[in-house]
C-alpha positions as CSV (number, residue, x, y, z in Angstrom):
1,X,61.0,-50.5,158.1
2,X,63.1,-48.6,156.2
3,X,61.3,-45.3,154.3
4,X,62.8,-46.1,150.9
5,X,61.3,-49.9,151.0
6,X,57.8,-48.6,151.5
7,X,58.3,-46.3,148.3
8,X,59.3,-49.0,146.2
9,X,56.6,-51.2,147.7
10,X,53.8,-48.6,146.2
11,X,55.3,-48.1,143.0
12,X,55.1,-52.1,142.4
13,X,51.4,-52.0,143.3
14,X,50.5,-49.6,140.5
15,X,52.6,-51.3,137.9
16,X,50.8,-54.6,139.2
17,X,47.4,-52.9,138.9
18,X,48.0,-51.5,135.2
19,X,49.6,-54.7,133.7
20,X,46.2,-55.8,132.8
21,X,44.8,-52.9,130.6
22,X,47.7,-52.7,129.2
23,X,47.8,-56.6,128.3
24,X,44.2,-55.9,126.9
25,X,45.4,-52.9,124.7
26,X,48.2,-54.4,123.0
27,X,45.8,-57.2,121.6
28,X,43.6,-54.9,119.9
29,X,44.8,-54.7,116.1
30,X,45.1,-51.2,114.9
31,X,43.1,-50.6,111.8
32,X,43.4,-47.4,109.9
33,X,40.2,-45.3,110.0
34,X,40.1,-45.6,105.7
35,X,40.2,-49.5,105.6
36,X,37.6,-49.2,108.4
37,X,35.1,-46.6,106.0
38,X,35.8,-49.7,103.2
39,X,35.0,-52.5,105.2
40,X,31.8,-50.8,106.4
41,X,30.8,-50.0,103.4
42,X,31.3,-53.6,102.7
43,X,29.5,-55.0,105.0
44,X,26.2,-52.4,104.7
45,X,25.9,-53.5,100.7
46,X,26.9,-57.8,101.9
47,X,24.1,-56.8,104.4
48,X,25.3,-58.2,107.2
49,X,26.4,-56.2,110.4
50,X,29.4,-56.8,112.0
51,X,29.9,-58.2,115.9
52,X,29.6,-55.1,117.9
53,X,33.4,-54.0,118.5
54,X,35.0,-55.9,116.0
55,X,35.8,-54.3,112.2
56,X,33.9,-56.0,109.3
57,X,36.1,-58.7,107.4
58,X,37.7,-57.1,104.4
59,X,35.7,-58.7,100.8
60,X,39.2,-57.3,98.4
61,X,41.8,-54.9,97.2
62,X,39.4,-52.1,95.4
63,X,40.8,-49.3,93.2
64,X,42.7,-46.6,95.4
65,X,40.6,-43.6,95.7
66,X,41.5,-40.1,94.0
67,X,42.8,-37.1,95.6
68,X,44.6,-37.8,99.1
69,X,43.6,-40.3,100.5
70,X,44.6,-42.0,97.1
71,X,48.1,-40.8,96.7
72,X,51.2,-42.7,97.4
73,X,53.8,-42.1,99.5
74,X,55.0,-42.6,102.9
75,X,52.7,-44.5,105.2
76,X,50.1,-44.6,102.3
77,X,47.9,-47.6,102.5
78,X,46.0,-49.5,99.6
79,X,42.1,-48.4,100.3
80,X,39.9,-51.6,100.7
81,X,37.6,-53.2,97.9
82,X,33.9,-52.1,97.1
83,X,30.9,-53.9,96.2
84,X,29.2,-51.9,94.3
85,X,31.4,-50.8,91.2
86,X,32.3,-46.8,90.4
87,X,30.8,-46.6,87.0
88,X,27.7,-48.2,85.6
89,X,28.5,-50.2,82.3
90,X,26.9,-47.8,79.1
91,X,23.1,-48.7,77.9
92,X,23.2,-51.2,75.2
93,X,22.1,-48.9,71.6
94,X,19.2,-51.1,70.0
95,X,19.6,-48.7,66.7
96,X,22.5,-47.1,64.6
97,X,23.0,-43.8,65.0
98,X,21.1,-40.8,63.4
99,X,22.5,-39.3,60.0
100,X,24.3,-36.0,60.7
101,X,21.9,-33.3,58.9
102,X,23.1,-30.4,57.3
103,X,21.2,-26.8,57.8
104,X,18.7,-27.2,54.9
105,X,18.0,-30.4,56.5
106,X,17.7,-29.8,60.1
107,X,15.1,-26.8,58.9
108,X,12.5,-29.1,57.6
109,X,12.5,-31.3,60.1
110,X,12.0,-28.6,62.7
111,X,9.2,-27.5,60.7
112,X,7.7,-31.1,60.6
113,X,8.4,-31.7,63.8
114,X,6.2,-27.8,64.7
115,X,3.4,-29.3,62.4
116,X,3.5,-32.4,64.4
117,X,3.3,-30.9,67.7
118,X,1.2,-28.0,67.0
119,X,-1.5,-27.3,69.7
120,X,-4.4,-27.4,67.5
121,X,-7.1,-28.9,69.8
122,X,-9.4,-31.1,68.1
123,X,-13.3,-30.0,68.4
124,X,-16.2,-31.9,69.7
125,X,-18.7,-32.3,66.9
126,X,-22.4,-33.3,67.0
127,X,-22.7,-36.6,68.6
128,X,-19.9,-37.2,70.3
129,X,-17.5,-37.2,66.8
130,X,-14.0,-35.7,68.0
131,X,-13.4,-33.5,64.9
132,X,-9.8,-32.5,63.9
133,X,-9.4,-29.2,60.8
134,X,-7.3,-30.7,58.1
135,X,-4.2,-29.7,57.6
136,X,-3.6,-27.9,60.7
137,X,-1.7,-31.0,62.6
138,X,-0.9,-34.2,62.8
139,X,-4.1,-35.7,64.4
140,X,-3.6,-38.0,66.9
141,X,-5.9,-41.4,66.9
142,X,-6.4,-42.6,70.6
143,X,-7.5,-46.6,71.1
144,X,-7.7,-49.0,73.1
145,X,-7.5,-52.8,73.0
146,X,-11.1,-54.5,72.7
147,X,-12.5,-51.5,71.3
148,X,-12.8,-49.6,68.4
149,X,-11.8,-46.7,66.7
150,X,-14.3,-45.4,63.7
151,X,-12.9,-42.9,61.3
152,X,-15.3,-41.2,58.9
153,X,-13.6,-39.5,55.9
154,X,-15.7,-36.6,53.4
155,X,-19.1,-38.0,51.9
156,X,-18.1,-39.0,48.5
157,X,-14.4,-40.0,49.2
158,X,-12.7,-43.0,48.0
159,X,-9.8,-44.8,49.7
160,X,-7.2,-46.0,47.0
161,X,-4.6,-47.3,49.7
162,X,-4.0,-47.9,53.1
163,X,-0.2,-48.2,55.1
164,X,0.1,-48.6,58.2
165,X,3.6,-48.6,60.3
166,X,2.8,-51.5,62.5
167,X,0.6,-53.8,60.3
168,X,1.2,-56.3,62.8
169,X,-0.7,-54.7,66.0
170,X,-2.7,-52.7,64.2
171,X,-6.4,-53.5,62.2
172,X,-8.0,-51.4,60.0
173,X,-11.0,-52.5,58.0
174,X,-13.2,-50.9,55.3
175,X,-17.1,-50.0,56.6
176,X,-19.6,-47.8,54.5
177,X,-22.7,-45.7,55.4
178,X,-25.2,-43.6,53.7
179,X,-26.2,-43.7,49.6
180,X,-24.9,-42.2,46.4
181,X,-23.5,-38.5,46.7
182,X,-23.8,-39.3,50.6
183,X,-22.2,-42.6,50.9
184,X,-19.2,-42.1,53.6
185,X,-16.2,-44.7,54.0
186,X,-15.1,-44.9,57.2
187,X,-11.9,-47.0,58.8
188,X,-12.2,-48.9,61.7
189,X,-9.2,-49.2,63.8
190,X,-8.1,-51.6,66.2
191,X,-5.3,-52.1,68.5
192,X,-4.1,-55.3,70.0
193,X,-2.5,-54.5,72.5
194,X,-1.5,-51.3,75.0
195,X,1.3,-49.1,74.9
196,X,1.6,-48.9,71.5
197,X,2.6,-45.9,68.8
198,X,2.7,-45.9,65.1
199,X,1.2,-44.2,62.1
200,X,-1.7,-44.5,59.6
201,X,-1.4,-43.2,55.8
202,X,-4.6,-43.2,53.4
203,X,-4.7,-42.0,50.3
204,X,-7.7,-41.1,48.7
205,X,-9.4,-39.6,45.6
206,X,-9.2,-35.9,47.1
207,X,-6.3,-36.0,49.6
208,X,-4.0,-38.2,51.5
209,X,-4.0,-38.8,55.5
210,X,-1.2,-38.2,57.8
211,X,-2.3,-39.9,61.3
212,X,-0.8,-40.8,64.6
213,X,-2.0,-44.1,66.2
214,X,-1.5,-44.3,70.3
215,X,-3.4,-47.5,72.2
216,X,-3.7,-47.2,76.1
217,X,-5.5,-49.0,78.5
218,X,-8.9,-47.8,79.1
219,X,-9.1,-44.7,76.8
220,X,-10.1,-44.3,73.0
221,X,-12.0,-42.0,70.9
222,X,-15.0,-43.9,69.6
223,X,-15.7,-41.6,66.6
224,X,-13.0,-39.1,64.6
225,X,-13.9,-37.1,61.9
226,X,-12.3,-33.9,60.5
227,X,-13.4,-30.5,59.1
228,X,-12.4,-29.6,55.6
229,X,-11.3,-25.7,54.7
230,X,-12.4,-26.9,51.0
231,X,-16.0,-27.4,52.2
232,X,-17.1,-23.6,51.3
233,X,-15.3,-23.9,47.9
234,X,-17.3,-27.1,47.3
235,X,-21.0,-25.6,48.7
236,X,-20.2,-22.6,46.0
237,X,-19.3,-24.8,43.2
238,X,-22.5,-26.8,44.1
239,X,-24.4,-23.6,44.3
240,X,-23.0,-22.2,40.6
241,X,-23.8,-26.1,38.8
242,X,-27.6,-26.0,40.3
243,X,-28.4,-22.3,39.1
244,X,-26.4,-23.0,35.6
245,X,-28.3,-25.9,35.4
246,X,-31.4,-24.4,36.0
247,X,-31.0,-21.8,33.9
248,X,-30.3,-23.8,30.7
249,X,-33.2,-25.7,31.6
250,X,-35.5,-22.3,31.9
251,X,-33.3,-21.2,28.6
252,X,-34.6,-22.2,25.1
253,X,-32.0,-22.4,22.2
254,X,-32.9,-19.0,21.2
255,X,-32.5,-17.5,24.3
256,X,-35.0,-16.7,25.9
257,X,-35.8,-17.4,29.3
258,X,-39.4,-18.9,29.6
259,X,-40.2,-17.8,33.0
260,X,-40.4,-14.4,31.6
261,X,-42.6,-16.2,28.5
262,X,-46.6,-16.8,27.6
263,X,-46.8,-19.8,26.3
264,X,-50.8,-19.8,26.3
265,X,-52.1,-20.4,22.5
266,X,-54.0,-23.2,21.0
267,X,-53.3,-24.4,17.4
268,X,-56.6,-25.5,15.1
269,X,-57.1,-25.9,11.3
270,X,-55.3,-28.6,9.6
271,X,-52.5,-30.1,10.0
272,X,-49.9,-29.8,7.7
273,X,-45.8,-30.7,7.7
274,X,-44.8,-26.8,8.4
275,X,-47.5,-26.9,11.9
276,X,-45.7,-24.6,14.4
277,X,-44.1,-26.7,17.1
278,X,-44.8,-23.8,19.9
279,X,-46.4,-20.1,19.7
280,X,-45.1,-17.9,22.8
281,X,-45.0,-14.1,23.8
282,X,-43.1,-11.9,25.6
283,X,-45.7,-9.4,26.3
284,X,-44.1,-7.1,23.4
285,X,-43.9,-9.7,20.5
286,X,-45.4,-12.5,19.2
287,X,-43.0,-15.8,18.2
288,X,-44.3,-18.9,15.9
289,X,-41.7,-21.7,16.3
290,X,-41.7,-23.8,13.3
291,X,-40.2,-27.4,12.7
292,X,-36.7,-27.4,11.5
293,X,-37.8,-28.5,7.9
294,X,-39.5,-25.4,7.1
295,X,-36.5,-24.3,5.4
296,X,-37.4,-27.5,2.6
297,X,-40.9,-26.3,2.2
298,X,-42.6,-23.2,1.5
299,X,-43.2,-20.6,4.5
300,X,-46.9,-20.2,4.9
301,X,-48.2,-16.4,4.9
302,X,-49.2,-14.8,8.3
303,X,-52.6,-13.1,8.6
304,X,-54.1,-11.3,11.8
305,X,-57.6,-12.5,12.4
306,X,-60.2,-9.8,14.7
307,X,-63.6,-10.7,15.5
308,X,-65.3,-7.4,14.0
309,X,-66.4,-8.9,10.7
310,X,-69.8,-10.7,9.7
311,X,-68.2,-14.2,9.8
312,X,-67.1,-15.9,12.5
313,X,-63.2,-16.3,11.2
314,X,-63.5,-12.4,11.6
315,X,-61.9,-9.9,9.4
316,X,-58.1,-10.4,8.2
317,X,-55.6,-7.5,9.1
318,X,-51.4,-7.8,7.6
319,X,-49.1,-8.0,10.7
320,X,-45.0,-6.9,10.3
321,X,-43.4,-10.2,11.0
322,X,-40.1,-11.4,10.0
323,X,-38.2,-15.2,9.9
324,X,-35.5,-15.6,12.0
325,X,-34.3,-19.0,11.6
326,X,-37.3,-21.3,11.9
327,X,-39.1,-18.5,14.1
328,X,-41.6,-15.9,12.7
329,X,-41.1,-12.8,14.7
330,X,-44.0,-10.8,15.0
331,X,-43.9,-7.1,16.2
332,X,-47.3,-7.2,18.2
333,X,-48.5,-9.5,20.9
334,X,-51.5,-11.3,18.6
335,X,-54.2,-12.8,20.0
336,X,-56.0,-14.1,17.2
337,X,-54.1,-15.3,13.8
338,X,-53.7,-17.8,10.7
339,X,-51.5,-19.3,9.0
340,X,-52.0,-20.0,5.2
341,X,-50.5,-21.7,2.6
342,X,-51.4,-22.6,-1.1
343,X,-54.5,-21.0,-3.1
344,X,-57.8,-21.7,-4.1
345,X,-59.8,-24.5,-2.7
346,X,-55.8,-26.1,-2.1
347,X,-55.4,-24.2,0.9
348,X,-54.1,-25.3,4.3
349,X,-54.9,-23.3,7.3
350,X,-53.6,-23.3,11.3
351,X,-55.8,-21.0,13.7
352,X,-53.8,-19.5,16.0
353,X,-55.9,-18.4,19.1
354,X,-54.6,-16.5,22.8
355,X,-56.1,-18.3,25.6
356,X,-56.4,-14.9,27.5
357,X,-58.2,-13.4,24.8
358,X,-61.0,-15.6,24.8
Protein backbone atom coordinates (compact mmCIF):
# COMPACT_ATOMS: atom_id res chain seq x y z
CA UNK A 1 0.00 0.00 0.00
CA UNK A 2 1.20 3.06 -0.93
CA UNK A 3 2.17 5.63 2.30
CA UNK A 4 0.25 8.65 0.77
CA UNK A 5 -3.13 6.43 0.43
CA UNK A 6 -3.15 5.59 4.06
CA UNK A 7 -2.85 9.49 4.91
CA UNK A 8 -5.66 10.27 2.92
CA UNK A 9 -7.61 7.31 4.25
CA UNK A 10 -7.35 8.89 7.99
CA UNK A 11 -8.06 12.34 7.04
CA UNK A 12 -11.52 10.94 5.48
CA UNK A 13 -12.34 9.16 8.72
CA UNK A 14 -12.22 12.40 10.80
CA UNK A 15 -14.21 14.43 8.27
CA UNK A 16 -16.73 11.34 8.33
CA UNK A 17 -16.75 11.45 12.15
CA UNK A 18 -17.35 15.36 12.49
CA UNK A 19 -20.12 15.61 9.76
CA UNK A 20 -22.62 14.99 12.28
CA UNK A 21 -22.00 17.76 14.98
CA UNK A 22 -21.63 19.83 12.60
CA UNK A 23 -25.09 18.89 10.85
CA UNK A 24 -26.53 19.35 14.43
CA UNK A 25 -24.94 22.89 14.76
CA UNK A 26 -26.00 24.39 11.76
CA UNK A 27 -29.68 23.72 12.69
CA UNK A 28 -29.64 25.49 15.83
CA UNK A 29 -31.04 29.18 15.03
CA UNK A 30 -28.87 31.89 16.49
CA UNK A 31 -30.71 34.22 18.70
CA UNK A 32 -29.12 37.30 19.95
CA UNK A 33 -28.66 37.30 23.76
CA UNK A 34 -31.16 40.78 23.93
CA UNK A 35 -34.19 39.12 22.12
CA UNK A 36 -33.41 36.12 24.44
CA UNK A 37 -33.52 38.67 28.01
CA UNK A 38 -37.11 39.84 26.12
CA UNK A 39 -38.52 36.67 25.51
CA UNK A 40 -37.74 35.47 28.97
CA UNK A 41 -39.03 38.14 30.39
CA UNK A 42 -42.03 37.31 28.40
CA UNK A 43 -42.56 34.15 29.27
CA UNK A 44 -41.84 34.72 33.38
CA UNK A 45 -44.91 37.46 33.35
CA UNK A 46 -47.24 34.87 30.52
CA UNK A 47 -46.15 32.39 33.30
CA UNK A 48 -45.36 29.70 31.38
CA UNK A 49 -41.69 28.19 31.13
CA UNK A 50 -40.29 27.39 28.05
CA UNK A 51 -39.14 23.59 26.76
CA UNK A 52 -35.79 23.17 28.33
CA UNK A 53 -33.30 24.23 25.41
CA UNK A 54 -35.47 25.98 23.33
CA UNK A 55 -36.00 30.15 23.53
CA UNK A 56 -39.51 31.31 24.61
CA UNK A 57 -41.83 32.37 21.54
CA UNK A 58 -41.57 36.07 21.02
CA UNK A 59 -45.34 37.87 22.28
CA UNK A 60 -44.28 41.54 19.95
CA UNK A 61 -42.22 44.35 18.81
CA UNK A 62 -41.82 46.41 22.30
CA UNK A 63 -40.28 49.91 22.46
CA UNK A 64 -36.39 49.84 21.85
CA UNK A 65 -34.61 50.28 25.01
CA UNK A 66 -32.52 53.59 25.90
CA UNK A 67 -28.87 53.89 26.01
CA UNK A 68 -26.96 51.17 23.93
CA UNK A 69 -28.49 48.58 23.56
CA UNK A 70 -31.26 50.95 22.11
CA UNK A 71 -29.28 52.89 19.54
CA UNK A 72 -29.35 52.27 15.91
CA UNK A 73 -26.85 51.48 13.70
CA UNK A 74 -24.94 48.68 12.20
CA UNK A 75 -26.07 45.28 13.24
CA UNK A 76 -28.61 46.92 15.73
CA UNK A 77 -31.63 44.79 16.32
CA UNK A 78 -35.25 45.89 17.39
CA UNK A 79 -35.43 44.67 21.21
CA UNK A 80 -38.44 42.26 21.79
CA UNK A 81 -41.97 43.27 23.30
CA UNK A 82 -42.83 43.42 27.09
CA UNK A 83 -45.84 42.57 28.97
CA UNK A 84 -45.86 44.53 31.52
CA UNK A 85 -45.79 48.29 30.28
CA UNK A 86 -42.88 51.02 31.32
CA UNK A 87 -45.02 53.59 32.99
CA UNK A 88 -48.09 53.14 35.09
CA UNK A 89 -51.05 55.29 33.63
CA UNK A 90 -51.45 58.68 36.37
CA UNK A 91 -54.11 58.16 39.42
CA UNK A 92 -57.53 59.40 38.38
CA UNK A 93 -58.02 63.19 40.56
CA UNK A 94 -61.49 62.69 42.28
CA UNK A 95 -61.26 66.75 43.20
CA UNK A 96 -60.12 69.99 41.50
CA UNK A 97 -57.19 71.31 42.47
CA UNK A 98 -56.32 73.46 45.60
CA UNK A 99 -56.52 77.42 45.26
CA UNK A 100 -52.95 78.81 45.11
CA UNK A 101 -52.66 80.88 48.53
CA UNK A 102 -50.79 83.84 48.96
CA UNK A 103 -48.50 84.50 52.21
CA UNK A 104 -51.18 86.09 54.45
CA UNK A 105 -53.07 83.08 53.48
CA UNK A 106 -50.79 80.20 53.87
CA UNK A 107 -50.04 81.85 57.50
CA UNK A 108 -53.38 81.21 58.91
CA UNK A 109 -53.81 78.03 57.71
CA UNK A 110 -50.55 76.95 59.32
CA UNK A 111 -51.75 78.30 62.42
CA UNK A 112 -55.06 76.37 62.13
CA UNK A 113 -53.61 73.54 61.03
CA UNK A 114 -50.92 73.88 64.64
CA UNK A 115 -54.26 74.42 66.62
CA UNK A 116 -55.58 71.37 65.08
CA UNK A 117 -52.81 69.17 65.71
CA UNK A 118 -51.67 70.46 68.93
CA UNK A 119 -50.63 67.72 71.47
CA UNK A 120 -52.97 68.75 74.17
CA UNK A 121 -53.83 65.29 75.74
CA UNK A 122 -57.17 65.18 76.87
CA UNK A 123 -57.61 64.26 80.88
CA UNK A 124 -59.43 61.48 82.46
CA UNK A 125 -62.05 62.99 84.74
CA UNK A 126 -64.10 61.43 87.58
CA UNK A 127 -65.97 58.53 86.24
CA UNK A 128 -64.57 57.57 83.37
CA UNK A 129 -65.49 61.21 81.46
CA UNK A 130 -62.44 61.89 78.95
CA UNK A 131 -62.17 65.65 79.60
CA UNK A 132 -60.62 68.02 76.88
CA UNK A 133 -59.59 72.25 78.23
CA UNK A 134 -61.42 74.40 75.80
CA UNK A 135 -59.75 76.17 73.50
CA UNK A 136 -56.56 74.53 73.63
CA UNK A 137 -57.28 72.09 70.40
CA UNK A 138 -59.38 70.70 68.23
CA UNK A 139 -60.86 67.77 70.29
CA UNK A 140 -61.18 64.71 68.71
CA UNK A 141 -64.61 62.54 69.20
CA UNK A 142 -63.72 58.76 68.91
CA UNK A 143 -66.91 56.21 68.05
CA UNK A 144 -67.86 53.39 66.97
CA UNK A 145 -70.76 51.87 65.18
CA UNK A 146 -73.51 50.32 67.57
CA UNK A 147 -72.44 52.48 70.26
CA UNK A 148 -72.60 55.72 71.56
CA UNK A 149 -70.91 58.72 72.10
CA UNK A 150 -72.33 61.11 75.09
CA UNK A 151 -71.12 64.65 75.12
CA UNK A 152 -71.96 66.83 78.19
CA UNK A 153 -71.67 70.60 77.60
CA UNK A 154 -71.43 73.40 80.94
CA UNK A 155 -74.54 73.13 83.36
CA UNK A 156 -76.72 75.79 82.24
CA UNK A 157 -75.78 75.80 78.46
CA UNK A 158 -78.19 75.97 75.68
CA UNK A 159 -77.60 74.57 72.24
CA UNK A 160 -79.04 77.07 69.56
CA UNK A 161 -77.72 74.89 66.40
CA UNK A 162 -76.20 71.87 65.40
CA UNK A 163 -74.08 71.16 61.80
CA UNK A 164 -72.57 68.47 61.18
CA UNK A 165 -70.26 67.69 57.94
CA UNK A 166 -71.64 64.26 57.14
CA UNK A 167 -75.34 64.50 58.26
CA UNK A 168 -75.71 61.40 56.44
CA UNK A 169 -73.52 58.91 58.69
CA UNK A 170 -73.55 60.75 61.42
CA UNK A 171 -76.63 61.01 64.48
CA UNK A 172 -76.66 63.38 67.00
CA UNK A 173 -79.69 63.75 69.26
CA UNK A 174 -80.62 66.16 72.19
CA UNK A 175 -80.61 64.34 75.92
CA UNK A 176 -80.88 66.35 79.24
CA UNK A 177 -79.92 65.65 82.94
CA UNK A 178 -80.10 67.32 86.22
CA UNK A 179 -82.64 70.44 87.25
CA UNK A 180 -82.69 74.27 87.04
CA UNK A 181 -79.17 76.02 87.39
CA UNK A 182 -77.83 72.31 87.06
CA UNK A 183 -79.67 71.08 84.14
CA UNK A 184 -76.84 69.73 81.52
CA UNK A 185 -77.51 69.14 77.68
CA UNK A 186 -75.64 66.59 76.36
CA UNK A 187 -75.24 65.23 72.55
CA UNK A 188 -75.34 61.84 71.73
CA UNK A 189 -73.38 60.80 68.79
CA UNK A 190 -73.61 58.01 66.67
CA UNK A 191 -71.79 56.63 63.72
CA UNK A 192 -73.08 54.20 61.12
CA UNK A 193 -70.59 52.92 59.92
CA UNK A 194 -66.46 52.55 60.36
CA UNK A 195 -63.81 54.36 58.86
CA UNK A 196 -65.36 57.43 58.90
CA UNK A 197 -64.04 61.33 59.52
CA UNK A 198 -65.91 64.55 59.61
CA UNK A 199 -66.77 67.43 61.86
CA UNK A 200 -69.34 68.53 64.53
CA UNK A 201 -70.17 72.47 65.08
CA UNK A 202 -72.55 73.57 68.07
CA UNK A 203 -73.35 76.75 68.90
CA UNK A 204 -74.59 77.66 72.08
CA UNK A 205 -75.60 80.49 74.41
CA UNK A 206 -71.93 80.89 75.84
CA UNK A 207 -69.64 79.50 73.07
CA UNK A 208 -69.56 77.61 69.85
CA UNK A 209 -67.86 73.91 69.41
CA UNK A 210 -65.22 73.11 67.01
CA UNK A 211 -65.06 68.99 67.00
CA UNK A 212 -63.56 66.26 65.05
CA UNK A 213 -65.68 63.06 64.59
CA UNK A 214 -63.49 59.62 63.81
CA UNK A 215 -65.64 56.00 63.92
CA UNK A 216 -63.50 52.77 64.09
CA UNK A 217 -64.23 49.49 64.76
CA UNK A 218 -64.22 48.55 68.21
CA UNK A 219 -63.09 51.78 69.99
CA UNK A 220 -65.09 54.87 71.22
CA UNK A 221 -65.15 57.19 74.16
CA UNK A 222 -68.31 56.62 76.06
CA UNK A 223 -68.33 59.94 77.87
CA UNK A 224 -66.57 63.55 76.72
CA UNK A 225 -66.69 66.44 78.53
CA UNK A 226 -64.42 69.51 78.68
CA UNK A 227 -62.95 71.93 81.26
CA UNK A 228 -63.67 75.58 80.99
CA UNK A 229 -60.69 78.41 81.79
CA UNK A 230 -64.03 80.73 82.54
CA UNK A 231 -65.06 78.40 85.37
CA UNK A 232 -62.98 80.56 88.19
CA UNK A 233 -64.35 83.88 86.61
CA UNK A 234 -67.87 82.39 86.95
CA UNK A 235 -67.30 80.83 90.88
CA UNK A 236 -66.09 84.71 91.71
CA UNK A 237 -68.92 86.33 90.09
CA UNK A 238 -71.15 83.78 91.95
CA UNK A 239 -69.29 84.48 95.09
CA UNK A 240 -69.65 88.64 94.70
CA UNK A 241 -73.85 88.20 93.78
CA UNK A 242 -74.30 85.90 97.08
CA UNK A 243 -72.37 88.31 99.56
CA UNK A 244 -74.09 91.57 97.61
CA UNK A 245 -77.09 89.92 98.05
CA UNK A 246 -76.68 89.16 101.46
CA UNK A 247 -75.67 92.22 102.37
CA UNK A 248 -78.61 94.23 101.04
CA UNK A 249 -80.65 91.77 102.76
CA UNK A 250 -78.74 92.45 106.27
CA UNK A 251 -78.77 96.35 105.09
CA UNK A 252 -81.88 98.44 105.97
CA UNK A 253 -82.60 101.65 103.75
CA UNK A 254 -80.85 103.68 106.13
CA UNK A 255 -77.96 101.86 106.25
CA UNK A 256 -77.37 100.14 108.71
CA UNK A 257 -76.37 96.73 108.88
CA UNK A 258 -78.68 94.80 111.44
CA UNK A 259 -76.33 92.16 112.42
CA UNK A 260 -74.47 94.79 114.24
CA UNK A 261 -78.23 96.00 115.54
CA UNK A 262 -80.62 95.35 118.87
CA UNK A 263 -83.74 95.05 117.85
CA UNK A 264 -85.13 94.01 121.45
CA UNK A 265 -88.01 96.54 122.52
CA UNK A 266 -91.67 96.01 123.07
CA UNK A 267 -94.25 98.79 122.14
CA UNK A 268 -97.47 99.34 124.70
CA UNK A 269 -99.99 102.14 125.18
CA UNK A 270 -102.32 102.98 122.45
CA UNK A 271 -102.25 102.69 119.25
CA UNK A 272 -102.33 105.60 117.18
CA UNK A 273 -101.56 106.32 113.10
CA UNK A 274 -97.81 107.70 113.92
CA UNK A 275 -97.01 104.01 116.15
CA UNK A 276 -93.27 103.36 115.40
CA UNK A 277 -92.91 100.59 112.81
CA UNK A 278 -89.46 99.27 114.60
CA UNK A 279 -87.27 100.62 117.72
CA UNK A 280 -83.44 99.38 117.41
CA UNK A 281 -79.98 100.25 118.88
CA UNK A 282 -76.65 100.31 118.14
CA UNK A 283 -75.25 100.03 121.51
CA UNK A 284 -74.44 104.05 121.30
CA UNK A 285 -77.89 105.39 120.15
CA UNK A 286 -81.33 104.73 120.32
CA UNK A 287 -83.52 104.79 116.73
CA UNK A 288 -87.59 105.00 116.57
CA UNK A 289 -88.61 104.17 112.98
CA UNK A 290 -91.83 105.81 112.26
CA UNK A 291 -94.39 105.17 109.31
CA UNK A 292 -93.72 107.13 106.30
CA UNK A 293 -96.89 109.40 107.07
CA UNK A 294 -95.54 110.97 109.95
CA UNK A 295 -94.55 113.78 107.93
CA UNK A 296 -98.76 114.42 107.42
CA UNK A 297 -99.27 114.36 111.07
CA UNK A 298 -97.86 115.80 113.99
CA UNK A 299 -94.48 114.29 115.60
CA UNK A 300 -95.35 113.08 119.06
CA UNK A 301 -92.81 114.33 121.93
CA UNK A 302 -90.15 111.87 123.32
CA UNK A 303 -89.83 111.46 127.12
CA UNK A 304 -87.27 109.14 129.01
CA UNK A 305 -89.17 107.17 131.55
CA UNK A 306 -86.84 105.64 134.99
CA UNK A 307 -88.28 103.53 137.59
CA UNK A 308 -87.14 105.83 140.60
CA UNK A 309 -90.37 107.65 141.15
CA UNK A 310 -93.58 106.76 143.40
CA UNK A 311 -95.65 105.56 140.41
CA UNK A 312 -95.14 102.82 138.53
CA UNK A 313 -94.74 104.81 134.95
CA UNK A 314 -91.63 106.17 136.97
CA UNK A 315 -90.29 109.58 136.81
CA UNK A 316 -89.96 111.47 133.22
CA UNK A 317 -86.38 112.70 132.25
CA UNK A 318 -85.87 115.08 128.46
CA UNK A 319 -83.58 112.94 126.16
CA UNK A 320 -81.53 114.96 123.01
CA UNK A 321 -83.12 113.30 120.05
CA UNK A 322 -83.41 114.60 116.57
CA UNK A 323 -85.67 113.50 113.23
CA UNK A 324 -84.00 112.35 110.46
CA UNK A 325 -86.37 111.47 107.97
CA UNK A 326 -89.12 109.35 109.59
CA UNK A 327 -86.37 108.23 112.24
CA UNK A 328 -85.95 109.84 115.79
CA UNK A 329 -82.35 109.66 116.58
CA UNK A 330 -81.67 109.47 120.03
CA UNK A 331 -78.15 110.13 121.54
CA UNK A 332 -78.39 107.42 124.44
CA UNK A 333 -79.23 103.80 124.31
CA UNK A 334 -82.86 104.08 126.30
CA UNK A 335 -84.22 101.46 127.99
CA UNK A 336 -87.35 102.74 129.12
CA UNK A 337 -89.34 105.63 127.10
CA UNK A 338 -92.79 107.32 125.85
CA UNK A 339 -94.08 108.71 123.28
CA UNK A 340 -96.77 111.45 123.63
CA UNK A 341 -98.95 113.31 121.66
CA UNK A 342 -101.85 115.85 122.31
CA UNK A 343 -102.78 117.37 125.89
CA UNK A 344 -105.02 116.95 128.62
CA UNK A 345 -107.19 113.93 129.01
CA UNK A 346 -106.69 113.88 124.79
CA UNK A 347 -103.55 112.29 125.02
CA UNK A 348 -102.14 109.28 123.23
CA UNK A 349 -99.30 107.31 124.63
CA UNK A 350 -96.75 104.33 123.22
CA UNK A 351 -94.44 102.69 126.00
CA UNK A 352 -91.35 102.03 124.78
CA UNK A 353 -89.62 99.21 127.04
CA UNK A 354 -85.79 97.30 126.45
CA UNK A 355 -86.20 93.69 126.79
CA UNK A 356 -82.70 93.50 128.51
CA UNK A 357 -83.61 96.00 130.99
CA UNK A 358 -86.32 94.19 132.44
Amino acid sequence: MIPGDNNMKAIGTVLLAGLPALAHAQTQPQVPAIIQGSAAAAVSVAGTPPPEGQPAPLKGPTPAKAGAEGASGAGAIPAASSAVPAKMPPPVQLVSPSAPLDAKERRAATLARQWRNRREMPQQGEDGVVRFLFGATLPTIVCAPLQICNLALQPGEVVHDVQVGDSVRWKVSPSVSGSGSDQTTHLIIKPVDAGLVSSLDVATNRRTYAIKLVSTQRDWMPLVAFNYPDDMQRQWSAYRQTVAFGAAANTLPTGENTANLDFGFQLSGDDPSWKPVRVYTDGAKTYIEFPRTISFTGAPSLVALDNTGWFSSGSTQMVNYRMLGNRYVVDRVLDRAELISGVGSGQTRVVITREAAR
